[in-house]
N, C-alpha and C positions, 0 to 999 in steps of 0.2 A: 871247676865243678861247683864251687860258693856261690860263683859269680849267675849261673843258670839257676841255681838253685833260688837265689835272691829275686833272680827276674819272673821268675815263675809265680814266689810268694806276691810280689808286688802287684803282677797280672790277675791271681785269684783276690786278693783282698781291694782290687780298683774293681771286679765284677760282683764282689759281692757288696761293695758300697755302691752302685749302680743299683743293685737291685732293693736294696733297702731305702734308695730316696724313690724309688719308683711305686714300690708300694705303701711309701706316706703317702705319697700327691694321690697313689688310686685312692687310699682310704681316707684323703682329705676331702675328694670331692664327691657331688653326690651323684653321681654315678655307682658310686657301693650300694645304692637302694635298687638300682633296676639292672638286670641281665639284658644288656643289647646284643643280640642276636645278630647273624650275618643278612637277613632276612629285611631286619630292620632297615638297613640302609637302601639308599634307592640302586636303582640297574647297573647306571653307570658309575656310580661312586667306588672310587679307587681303594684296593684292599688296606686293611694295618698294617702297618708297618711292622716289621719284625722285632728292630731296636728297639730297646726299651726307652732313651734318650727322642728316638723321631716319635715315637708314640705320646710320651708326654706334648712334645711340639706341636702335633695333632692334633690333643685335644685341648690345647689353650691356642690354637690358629696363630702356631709361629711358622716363621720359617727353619726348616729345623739344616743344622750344617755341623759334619762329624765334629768333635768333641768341645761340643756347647750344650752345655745344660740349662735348664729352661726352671727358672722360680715363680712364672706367673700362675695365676686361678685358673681352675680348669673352668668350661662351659657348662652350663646345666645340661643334664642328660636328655631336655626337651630339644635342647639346637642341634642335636647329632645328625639326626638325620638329613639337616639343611646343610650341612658344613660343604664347603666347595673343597675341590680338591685343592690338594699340596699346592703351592706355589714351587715355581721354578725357578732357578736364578739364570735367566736366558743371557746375562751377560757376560757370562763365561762361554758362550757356545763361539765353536771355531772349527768350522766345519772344512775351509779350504786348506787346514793343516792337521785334517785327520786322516783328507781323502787327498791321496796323489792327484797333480796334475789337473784339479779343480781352483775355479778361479772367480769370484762375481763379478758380474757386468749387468749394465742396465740394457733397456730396451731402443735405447740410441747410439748406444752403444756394439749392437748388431751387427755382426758384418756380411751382411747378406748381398750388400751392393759393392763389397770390395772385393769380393771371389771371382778371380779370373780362369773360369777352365776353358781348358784349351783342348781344342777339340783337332785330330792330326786330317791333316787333307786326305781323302780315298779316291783313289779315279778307278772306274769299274767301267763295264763295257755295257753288262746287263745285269736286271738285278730280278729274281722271279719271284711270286709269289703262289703258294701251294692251291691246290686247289678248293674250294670253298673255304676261302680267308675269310670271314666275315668280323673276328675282331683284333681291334691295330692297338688299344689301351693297354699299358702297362699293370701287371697284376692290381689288383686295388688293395690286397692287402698283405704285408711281408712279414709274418709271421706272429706275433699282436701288434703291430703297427697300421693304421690304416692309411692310405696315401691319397693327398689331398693337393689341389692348383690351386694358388692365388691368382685374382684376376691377373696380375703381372705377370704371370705364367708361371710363376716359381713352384716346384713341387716341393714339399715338406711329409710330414709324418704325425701321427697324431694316436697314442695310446689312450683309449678310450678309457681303459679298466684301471691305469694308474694315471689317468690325467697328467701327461708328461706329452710337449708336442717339442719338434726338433726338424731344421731344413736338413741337417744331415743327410750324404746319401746312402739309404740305407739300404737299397741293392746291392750292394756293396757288404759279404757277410763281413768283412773283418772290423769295417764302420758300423757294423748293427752291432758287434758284439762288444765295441768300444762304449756305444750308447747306454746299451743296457747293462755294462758293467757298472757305468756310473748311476745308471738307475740303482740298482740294487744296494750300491753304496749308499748312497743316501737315504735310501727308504732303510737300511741297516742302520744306519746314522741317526735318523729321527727314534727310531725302535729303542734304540738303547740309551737314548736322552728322553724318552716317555715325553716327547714333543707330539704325539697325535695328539691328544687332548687338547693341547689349547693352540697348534694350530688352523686354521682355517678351516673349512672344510669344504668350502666351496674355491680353491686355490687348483694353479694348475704351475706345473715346475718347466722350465725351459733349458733347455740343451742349446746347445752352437760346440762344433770345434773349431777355434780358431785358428783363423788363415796362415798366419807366423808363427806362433808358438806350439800348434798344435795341443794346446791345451782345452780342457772342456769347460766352457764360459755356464753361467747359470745361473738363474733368477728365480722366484715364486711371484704368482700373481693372486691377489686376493678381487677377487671379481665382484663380491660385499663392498667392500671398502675404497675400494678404484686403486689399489696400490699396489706395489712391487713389494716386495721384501726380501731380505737373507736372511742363513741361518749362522751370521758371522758381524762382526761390525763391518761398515762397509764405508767407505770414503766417498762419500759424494760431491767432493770437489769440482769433478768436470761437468755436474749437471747442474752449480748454481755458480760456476764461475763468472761468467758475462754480467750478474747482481752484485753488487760491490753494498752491500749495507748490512749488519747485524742478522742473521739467520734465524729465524726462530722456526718451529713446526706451525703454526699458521702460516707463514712465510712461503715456506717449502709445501705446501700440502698442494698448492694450483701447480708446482713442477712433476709433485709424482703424479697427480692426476693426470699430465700431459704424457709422462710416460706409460702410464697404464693404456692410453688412447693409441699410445702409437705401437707400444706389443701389440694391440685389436687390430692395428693396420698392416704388422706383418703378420699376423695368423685372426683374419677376419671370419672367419667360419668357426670358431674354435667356439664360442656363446650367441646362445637367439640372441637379435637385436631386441633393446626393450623400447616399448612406446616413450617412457619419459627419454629416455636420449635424444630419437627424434624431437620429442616434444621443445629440450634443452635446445637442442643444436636449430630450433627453425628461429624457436626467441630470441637467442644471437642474432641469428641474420637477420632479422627483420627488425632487430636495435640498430645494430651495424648499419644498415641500410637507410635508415629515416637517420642517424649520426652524419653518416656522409654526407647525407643532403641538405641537411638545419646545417653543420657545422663545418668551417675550413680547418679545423684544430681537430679533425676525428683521430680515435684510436687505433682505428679499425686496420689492418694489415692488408687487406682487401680494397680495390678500389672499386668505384659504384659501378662499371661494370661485370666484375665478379663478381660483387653481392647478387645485383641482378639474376646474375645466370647460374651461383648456389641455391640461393633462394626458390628458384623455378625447379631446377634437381629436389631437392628437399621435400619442396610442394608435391612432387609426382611421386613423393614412396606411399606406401603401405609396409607398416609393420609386417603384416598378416603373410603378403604378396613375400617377402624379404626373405622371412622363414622359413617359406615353404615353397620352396623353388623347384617340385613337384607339379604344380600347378602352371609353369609357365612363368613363375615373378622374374622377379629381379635377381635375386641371390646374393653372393657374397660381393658383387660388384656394388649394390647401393650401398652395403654396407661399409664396404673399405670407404668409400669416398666422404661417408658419415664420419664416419673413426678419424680419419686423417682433417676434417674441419674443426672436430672436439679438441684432436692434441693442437691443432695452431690457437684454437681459441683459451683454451687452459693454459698455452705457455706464452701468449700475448696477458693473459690475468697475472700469469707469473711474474713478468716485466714490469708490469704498470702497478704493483702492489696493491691488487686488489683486493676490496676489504681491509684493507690498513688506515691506520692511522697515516696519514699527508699521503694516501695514494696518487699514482699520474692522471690529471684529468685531463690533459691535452696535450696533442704530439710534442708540442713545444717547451712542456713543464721537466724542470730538471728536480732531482731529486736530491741531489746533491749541490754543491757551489757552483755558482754559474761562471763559465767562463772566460775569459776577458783576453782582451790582446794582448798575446805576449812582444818581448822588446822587438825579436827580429821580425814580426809584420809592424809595428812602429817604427822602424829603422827604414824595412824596405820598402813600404806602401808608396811615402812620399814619390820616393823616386820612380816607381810605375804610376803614378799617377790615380793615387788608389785604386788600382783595381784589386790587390790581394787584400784588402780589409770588405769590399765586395761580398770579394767569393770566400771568404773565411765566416763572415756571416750566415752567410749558407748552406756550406757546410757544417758550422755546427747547429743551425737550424735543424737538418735532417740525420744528422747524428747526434742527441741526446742521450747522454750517458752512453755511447756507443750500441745506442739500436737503432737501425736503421730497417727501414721500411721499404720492402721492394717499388712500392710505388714511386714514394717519394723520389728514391734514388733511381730511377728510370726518369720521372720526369725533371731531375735534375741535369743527366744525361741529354737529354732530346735539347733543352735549352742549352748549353756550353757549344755539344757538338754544333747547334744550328748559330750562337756566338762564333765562335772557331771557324767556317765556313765563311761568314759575311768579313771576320777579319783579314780571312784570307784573301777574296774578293778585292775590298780596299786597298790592300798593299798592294796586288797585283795591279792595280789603276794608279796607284801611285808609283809602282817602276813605271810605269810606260809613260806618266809623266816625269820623273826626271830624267829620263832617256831622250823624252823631248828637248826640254830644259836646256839639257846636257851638247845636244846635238844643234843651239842655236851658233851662228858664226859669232857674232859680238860677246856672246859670254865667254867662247874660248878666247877670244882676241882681249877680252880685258886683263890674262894672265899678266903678272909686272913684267916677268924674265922668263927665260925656255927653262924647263925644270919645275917652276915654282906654280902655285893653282888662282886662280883667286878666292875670294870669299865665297863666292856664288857658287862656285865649283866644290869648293869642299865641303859647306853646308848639304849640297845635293848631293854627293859622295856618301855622305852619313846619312840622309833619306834613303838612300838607294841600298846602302847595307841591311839598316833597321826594317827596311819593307822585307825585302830578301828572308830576312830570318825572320817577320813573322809568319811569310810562306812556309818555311820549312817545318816551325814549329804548328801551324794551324794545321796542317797535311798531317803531321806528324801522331796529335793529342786527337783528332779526328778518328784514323786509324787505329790506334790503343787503345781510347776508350766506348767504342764500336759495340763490344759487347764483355765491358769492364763486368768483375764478379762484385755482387756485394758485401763479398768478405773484403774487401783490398778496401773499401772505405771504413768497413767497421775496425782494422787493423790500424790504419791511418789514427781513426779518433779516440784510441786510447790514448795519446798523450797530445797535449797542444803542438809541438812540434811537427807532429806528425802532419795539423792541419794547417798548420800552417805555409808549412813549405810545401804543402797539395796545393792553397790555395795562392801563390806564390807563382807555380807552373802552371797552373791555370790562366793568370794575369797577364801572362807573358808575350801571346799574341794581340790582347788587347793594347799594352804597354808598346810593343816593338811600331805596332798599326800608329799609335798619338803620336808617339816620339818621333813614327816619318813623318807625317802630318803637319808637326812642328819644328822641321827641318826646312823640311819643304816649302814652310811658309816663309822659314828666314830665307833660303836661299832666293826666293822671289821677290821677297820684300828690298833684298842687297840690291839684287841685278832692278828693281823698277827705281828706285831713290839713285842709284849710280849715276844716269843723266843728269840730274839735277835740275828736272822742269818742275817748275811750283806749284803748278795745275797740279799736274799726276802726284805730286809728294802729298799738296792738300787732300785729293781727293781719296788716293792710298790711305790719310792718316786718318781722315775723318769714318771712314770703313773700318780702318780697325779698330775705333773707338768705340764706335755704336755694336760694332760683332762682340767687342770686350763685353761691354754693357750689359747685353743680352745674352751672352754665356754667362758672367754673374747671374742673371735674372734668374733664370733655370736653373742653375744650380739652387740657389736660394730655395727655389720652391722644394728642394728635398726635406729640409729644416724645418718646416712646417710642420707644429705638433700641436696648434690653436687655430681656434674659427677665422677665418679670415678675413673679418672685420674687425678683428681685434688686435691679429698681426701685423694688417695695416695701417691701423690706427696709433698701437701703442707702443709695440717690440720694433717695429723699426723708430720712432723717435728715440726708443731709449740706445738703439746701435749707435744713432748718428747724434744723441743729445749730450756730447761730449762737446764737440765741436761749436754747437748753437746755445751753450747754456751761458754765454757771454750776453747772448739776444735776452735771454728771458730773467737774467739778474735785474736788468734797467725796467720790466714788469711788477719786480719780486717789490719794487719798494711803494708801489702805488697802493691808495687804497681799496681795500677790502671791499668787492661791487661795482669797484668803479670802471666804466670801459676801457680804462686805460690798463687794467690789469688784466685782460683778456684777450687770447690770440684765437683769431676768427679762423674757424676749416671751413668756412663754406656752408655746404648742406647738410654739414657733421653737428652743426650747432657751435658752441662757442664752450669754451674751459678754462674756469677759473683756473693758472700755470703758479701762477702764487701760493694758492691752496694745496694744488694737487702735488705741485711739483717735489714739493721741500719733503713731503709725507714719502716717495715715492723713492729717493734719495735716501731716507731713515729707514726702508725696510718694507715701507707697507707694499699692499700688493693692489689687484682691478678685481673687484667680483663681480660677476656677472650676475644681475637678477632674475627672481623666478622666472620673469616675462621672456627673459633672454633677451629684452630691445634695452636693457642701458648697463653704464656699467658705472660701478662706484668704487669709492676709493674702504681698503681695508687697513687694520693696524698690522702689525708683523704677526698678532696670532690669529688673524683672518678674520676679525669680528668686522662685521662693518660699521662705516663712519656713517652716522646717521645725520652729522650735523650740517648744514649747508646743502641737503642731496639735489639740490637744484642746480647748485653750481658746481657741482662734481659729476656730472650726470653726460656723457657720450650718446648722442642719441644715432641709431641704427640706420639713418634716412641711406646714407650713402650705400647702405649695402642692398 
């Protein structure tokens, strides 16, 4: 009985020191000179607060939060009527743990293409219809819902009065009354967190029940803003996962955008289309389009002939026509195919960090560390004969940071597959030559003993396996990747491994094709040198010298990363000026001018090797001058040698 009796006192003597700090701060401020009426404030300005504590907060624009009392200055009694309402503290809101079986999702997140209904077979004999049938349309409206097709055929639903739209089927009384349960929640939910205020007001809230859980998914769209929102924190992990860099809300803001475009594409009738969107989405394509064409490094997702043929779509709307499909226009169908170019194009801005500081300027530009060969394509290249450093190039050519570009990855397709084909070909011409080979009399008779092969034999043997299997496998990677998805390379190039051993099985028909090639030529080479006639061995050896020769040649010219008169001229003396620098020591000691210290090219002019030589050995480097016709000699920080430039001078004739 003390102990209530105590709580009681304590309770009245905390309300009456409440109310006497309340009436210093009134009588502190001046607001004790003027009577503000209810009047006084505007229409929509939110009432007083009851508390005597939020009241204070009120009028010094705090945020007021139960048992925090406020010592600042009040406002002069002129700002009252300007005061914006309360602030809220929206970061407590948690709205899918107030309402059962409520859950957010984005707008990609939709499952509108994963719903399998199944429809049961009927076999009927005859089916009638009543007399004057004249309409076969499903009600247009189910009780405040109005029922709407997307061009896709999909019906949805659409609450004009609480702007709430949902595929739900909602013929279905027991699925309308799931909907608008959840309606009512929520709209209960905003009411009692005095969230209309600084809600949206141009927002429309989306329903889904989803397919597995049977839970009610749902989003807000602010159509001001181009964005989605909740009234919950919301994990946006799976809509910037594929971006591996620092997130910031400039970052993020071309992803919501791309979502906001793609709710438009599943519920396209849901907003007029406005002139700037069009206006937006033609300026793209008609960037995109002159990009593709100046440049082989475009961004564009699109190849030049789908720019083309958007572009010309584009060109043929009218707003007006769009709108008002009354008239005979277009309708929701321009529109959808509008929406769905905005969200690729926002979520191609997204990718490429547009607007950012080091954004992607071309398909090629990594954003990240570039990537390098790892050990096991150094280990295994050699022995396929680099082909997998090849196709490892090239793949990660077109997968950059793992985006991958339908184009690209089709036209990388169309070249392997039409590779894969010609390899197959080869091998197939090389079994049937060592099946020749094979089937000569003398080769078999050069066997030593019954049992044992000769040389000729078993080299052919291992051409005729290695062709065999790159059949199998050229047949094989033809077929699979036929009509490969572009997830299965984007999965590949998150990690070097991945591209590696792709680009590994890739090589493997080119590999199996050289490796019979080069069987084949030993087991030929064995069986024509066996005889032992000196003609045929000279003429064999001299053939394979010059083929040698000229596969170096060619190959060579891949290395090629300077003009070609300078290649020839310079980079190969310094290859081969290991060997000849015995020749140009016995130059090195003559004088300075004199023709004995000069080795003649011809029509190339002549080069002081004494001068240049020793300089060239220390570091320095060849600059090429403005004219582009000579070239002089530089120090190791590039400046050039001004002195002597007459006898340092490479003259152009030959080229």
């Amino acid at each position: 009985m003390h102990l209530n009796f105590l709580r009681r006192l304590i309770l009245l003597l905390r309300r009456f020191a409440s109310l006497i700090s309340f009436f210093k701060s009134f009588f502190r401020s001046p607001i004790n000179s003027k009577v503000i009426s209810h009047s006084q404030y505007p229409a929509n300005h939110p009432p007083l607060p009851s508390n005597n504590q939020a009241l204070e907060a009120y009028l010094t624009d705090e945020t007021y939060t139960p048992g925090q009392s406020s010592n600042s200055e009040t406002r002069p009694a002129s700002f009252l009527p300007d005061l914006p309402s309360k602030t809220i503290d929206t970061s407590q809101l948690a709205i899918s743990e107030h309402i059962e079986g409520l859950v957010a999702v984005h707008a990609s997140e939709y499952q509108r293409y994963e719903r399998s209904i199944v429809f049961p077979r009927e076999y009927r004999d005859d089916y009638y219809l009543d007399p004057l049938t004249l309409s076969f349309a499903s009600p247009i409206k189910v009780g405040r819902w109005e029922s709407r097709i997307h061009p896709e055929g999909m019906l949805y639903f659409y609450d004009t009065e609480r702007n709430v739209v949902t595929d739900a089927y909602l013929h279905n009384q027991s699925t309308r009354s799931i909907i608008d349960g959840y309606v009512d929640k929520i709209e209960a939910y905003i009411s009692e967190h005095a969230l209309a205020s600084i809600l949206p007001k141009n927002r429309t809230l989306v329903l889904e029940i989803r397919t597995r859980t049977g839970r009610c998914g749902y989003y807000f769209v602010d159509h001001d803003n181009q964005c989605l929102f909740w009234l919950e924190p919301y994990d946006a992990y799976d809509m910037i996962d594929y971006l591996k860099v620092k997130m910031s809300l400039p970052i993020f803001e071309w992803e919501m955008r791309a979502q906001y475009w793609r709710h438009n594409e599943l519920f396209p009738d849901n907003i007029p289309l406005s002139s700037a969107t069009l206006k937006a989405c033609k300026d793209w394509l008609v960037f995109a389009l002159g990009d593709v064409i100046t440049s082989s490094q475009s961004m564009s997702f699109f190849s030049l002939d789908e720019l083309e043929k958007l572009l010309s779509i584009v060109d043929g709307m009218n707003v007006g026509e769009i709108n008002n499909d009354k008239n005979g226009g277009r309708g929701v169908g321009s529109a959808w195919i509008l929406y769905r170019t905005m969200s690729i194009i926002c979520r191609e801005r997204f990718l490429n960090l547009h607007g950012q500081h080091g954004a992607r300027l071309n398909m090629e530009q990594t954003i990240h560390d570039p990537r390098k060969d790892g050990t096991l394509i150094k280990f295994v290249s050699p022995l396929l004969l680099f082909g997998p450093s090849e196709y490892f190039a090239n793949l990660c050519r077109i997968s950059v940071d793992s985006i991958v570009k339908k184009v690209n990855w089709t036209r990388f397709l169309n070249q392997v597959t039409d590779e894969w084909k010609n390899h197959t070909l080869f091998a197939t011409v090389l079994l049937n030559a060592n099946v020749a080979l094979l089937a000569i009399q003398s080769v078999d008779a050069a066997s030593p003993d019954f049992g044992k092969r000769a040389s000729t034999q078993r080299a052919s043997y291992l051409s005729t396996v290695t062709s065999v299997g790159a059949i199998f496998l050229g047949l094989t990677l033809v077929r699979l990747h036929r009509k490969a998805d572009i997830v299965f390379l984007v999965n590949r190039s998150v990690s070097v491994i991945g591209l590696e051993l792709l680009a590994i099985l890739y090589a493997l028909p080119y590999a199996l094709v050289m490796w019979s090639t080069i069987t084949f030529f030993t087991a030929f080479s064995i069986f024509c040198y066996s005889f032992g006639d000196a003609l045929t061995d000279l003429l064999i050896s001299l053939s394979c010298f010059l083929i040698a020769l000229m596969l170096a040649w060619s190959i060579s010219t891949s290395y090629e990363t300077t003009p070609y008169w300078k290649f020839s001229m310079v980079v190969w003396y310094e290859r081969f000026g290991g060997w000849i620098g015995g020749l140009l020591n016995r130059w090195r000691e003559a004088e300075s001018g004199s023709s004995a210290g000069c080795i003649s090219l011809g029509v190339c002019g002549r080069v002081n090797w004494h001068t240049w030589w020793p300089r060239r050995r220390k570091g320095g480097k060849v600059v090429v001058g403005d004219d582009g016709d000579h070239v002089g000699m530089a120090d190791k920080n590039g400046d050039p040698d001004v002195g002597n430039t007459s006898a340092n001078a490479i003259c152009q004739g030959a080229v």
